[in-house]
Structure formats: C-alpha cells, structure tokens
C-alpha positions as MATLAB code, in Angstrom:
seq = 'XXXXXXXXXXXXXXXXXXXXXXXXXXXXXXXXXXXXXXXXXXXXXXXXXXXXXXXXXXXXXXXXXXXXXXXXXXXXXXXXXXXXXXXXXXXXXXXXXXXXXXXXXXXXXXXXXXXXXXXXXXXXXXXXXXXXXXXXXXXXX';
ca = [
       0.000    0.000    0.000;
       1.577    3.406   -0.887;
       0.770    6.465    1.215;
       1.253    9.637    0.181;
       2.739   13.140    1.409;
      -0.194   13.783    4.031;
      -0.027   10.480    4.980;
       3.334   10.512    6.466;
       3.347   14.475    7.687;
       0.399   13.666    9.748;
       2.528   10.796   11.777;
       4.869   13.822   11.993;
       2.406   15.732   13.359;
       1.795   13.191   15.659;
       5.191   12.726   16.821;
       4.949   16.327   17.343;
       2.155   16.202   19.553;
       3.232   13.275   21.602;
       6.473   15.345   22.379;
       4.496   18.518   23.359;
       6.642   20.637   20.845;
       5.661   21.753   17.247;
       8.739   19.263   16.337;
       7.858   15.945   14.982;
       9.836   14.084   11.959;
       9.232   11.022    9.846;
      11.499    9.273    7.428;
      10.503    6.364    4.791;
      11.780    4.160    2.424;
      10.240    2.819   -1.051;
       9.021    0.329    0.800;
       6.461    1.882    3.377;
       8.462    1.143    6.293;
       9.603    4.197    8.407;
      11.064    5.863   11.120;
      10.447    8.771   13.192;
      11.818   11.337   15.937;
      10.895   14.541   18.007;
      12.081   17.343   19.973;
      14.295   16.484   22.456;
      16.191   19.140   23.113;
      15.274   19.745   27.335;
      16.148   15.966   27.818;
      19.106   15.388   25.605;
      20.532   18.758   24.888;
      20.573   21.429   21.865;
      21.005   18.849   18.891;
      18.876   16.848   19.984;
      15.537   17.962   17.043;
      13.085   16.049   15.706;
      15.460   15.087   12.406;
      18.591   14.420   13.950;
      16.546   12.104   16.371;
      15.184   10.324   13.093;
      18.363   10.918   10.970;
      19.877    8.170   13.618;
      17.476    5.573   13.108;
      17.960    5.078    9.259;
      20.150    2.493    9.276;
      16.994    0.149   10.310;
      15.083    1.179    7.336;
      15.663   -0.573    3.940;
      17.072    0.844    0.910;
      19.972    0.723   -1.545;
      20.818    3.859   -1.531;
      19.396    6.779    1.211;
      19.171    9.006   -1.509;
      15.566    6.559   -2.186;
      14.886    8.127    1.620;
      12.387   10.758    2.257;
      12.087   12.858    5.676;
       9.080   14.539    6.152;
       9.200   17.256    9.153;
       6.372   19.645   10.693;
       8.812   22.473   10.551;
      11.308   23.470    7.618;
      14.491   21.840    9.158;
      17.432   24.908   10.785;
      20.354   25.058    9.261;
      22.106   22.150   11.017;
      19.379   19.528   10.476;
      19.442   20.243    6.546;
      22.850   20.148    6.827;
      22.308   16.504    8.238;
      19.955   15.740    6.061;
      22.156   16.459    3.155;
      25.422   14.887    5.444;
      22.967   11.544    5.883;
      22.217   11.562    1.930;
      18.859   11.589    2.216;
      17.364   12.250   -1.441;
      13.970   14.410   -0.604;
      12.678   16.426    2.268;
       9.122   17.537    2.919;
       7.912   19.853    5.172;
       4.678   21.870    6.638;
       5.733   25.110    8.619;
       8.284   27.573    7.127;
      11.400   28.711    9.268;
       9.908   32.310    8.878;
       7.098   31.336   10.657;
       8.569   30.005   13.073;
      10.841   32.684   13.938;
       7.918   34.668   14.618;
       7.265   31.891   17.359;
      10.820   31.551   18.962;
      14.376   31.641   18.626;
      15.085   30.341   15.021;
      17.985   30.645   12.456;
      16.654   31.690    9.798;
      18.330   30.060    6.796;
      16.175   28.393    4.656;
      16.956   24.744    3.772;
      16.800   25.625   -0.265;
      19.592   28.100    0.812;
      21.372   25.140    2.669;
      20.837   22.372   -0.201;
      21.747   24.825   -2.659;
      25.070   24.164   -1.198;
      25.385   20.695   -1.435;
      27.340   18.174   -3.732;
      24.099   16.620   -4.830;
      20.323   17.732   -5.596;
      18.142   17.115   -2.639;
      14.168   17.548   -3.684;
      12.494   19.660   -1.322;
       8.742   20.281   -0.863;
       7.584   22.844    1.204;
       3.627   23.479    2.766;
       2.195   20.095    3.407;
      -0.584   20.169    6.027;
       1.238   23.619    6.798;
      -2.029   25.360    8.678;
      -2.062   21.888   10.903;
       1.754   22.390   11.179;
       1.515   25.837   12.035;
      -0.980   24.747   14.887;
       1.044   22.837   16.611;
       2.888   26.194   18.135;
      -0.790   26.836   19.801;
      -1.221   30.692   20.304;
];
C-alpha cells in the first residue's frame, strides 16, 4: 500500500504532539516502512531535534541507496538539520511550517533549507507546505 505526502506528515504531526513541541519528523523508504523522531532538546541537549533524532534511526530502514529516503518534518528543518539531512544523503525532504514562521514563534535561524541544499554536492528535492495550517498549529497561540 503506498501512502502519500499527508499520509506521512500527519505521523509527523503526531510525533509532534506526543512530544508537546511543534517538532515531529518522519522518514521512509520505497518500501512503506519508516522511522520517526521529536524534539528532544530539554532531555538530551541542543542537537537533539526532531530530524537528527530520526536521521539516527535510518540504518533500520531498507534501501539501496538513502538518496531513495524521504524525511518529512512539521517544521522546515534549521540550518544544522538540513545540513544533516544532506550529510545523511537523504534524497527528498518535505515539510509543513516555514522557518519564517517560526521565527515569529521563537528563537530560530533563519536560513532556509533551499539556501542550505543549494550548497550541497548533490540535488536534494524539497517540498515545502504540506498540512502547513495543521503544522503551524502545533505552536498553539
């Protein structure tokens, strides 16, 4: 059974919400199988955000090459989680909230990822917006 693009960000959103942070992130393979991560910055310290907390589970997915990889996250990734994403090799990224709205939420660097992949050895596909009002919700009032 293939899910799509909503599919997965909602189990982001979900990861999110467990959490109690706007932060949740999903990755899958080609095969439907997936792995996920949220904020966990107060426990385990500032790296600790929802992709780097998924970015370390990939080796149990399947796939040939992580370039076949997609990570789907409720918030356009900072500057050093793109950077992972593009260290890890994964091939697409899709995600609801924009860093620019979240800066007007909290502390945020504001470097988009496009501006990060742009500076990579390899074209990473990016999709911005997916379920972005119910990502934007998850930062409450």
């Amino acid at each position: 059974m293939e899910h799509n693009d909503d599919f997965w960000m909602k189990i982001a959103i979900d990861l999110a919400k467990e959490s109690k942070t706007p932060f949740g992130a999903v990755i899958t393979d080609l095969n439907g199988n997936h792995v996920g991560g949220y904020n966990t910055t107060i426990l385990d310290g500032a790296t600790a955000h929802a992709e780097m907390n998924a970015i370390q589970k990939i080796k149990s997915l399947d796939h040939d090459d992580v370039r076949e990889l997609t990570i789907y996250s409720t918030v356009e990734p900072c500057p050093m989680c793109m950077s992972a994403i593009i260290w890890a090799g994964v091939g697409k990224l899709v995600y609801g909230a924009s860093i620019n709205f979240a800066k007007t939420k909290g502390n945020q660097i504001t470097i988009s990822s496009k501006e990060v992949a742009m500076e990579a050895w390899y074209g990473i596909e990016i999709e911005a917006g997916v379920l972005e009002v119910e990502c934007e919700a998850l930062f409450g009032d």
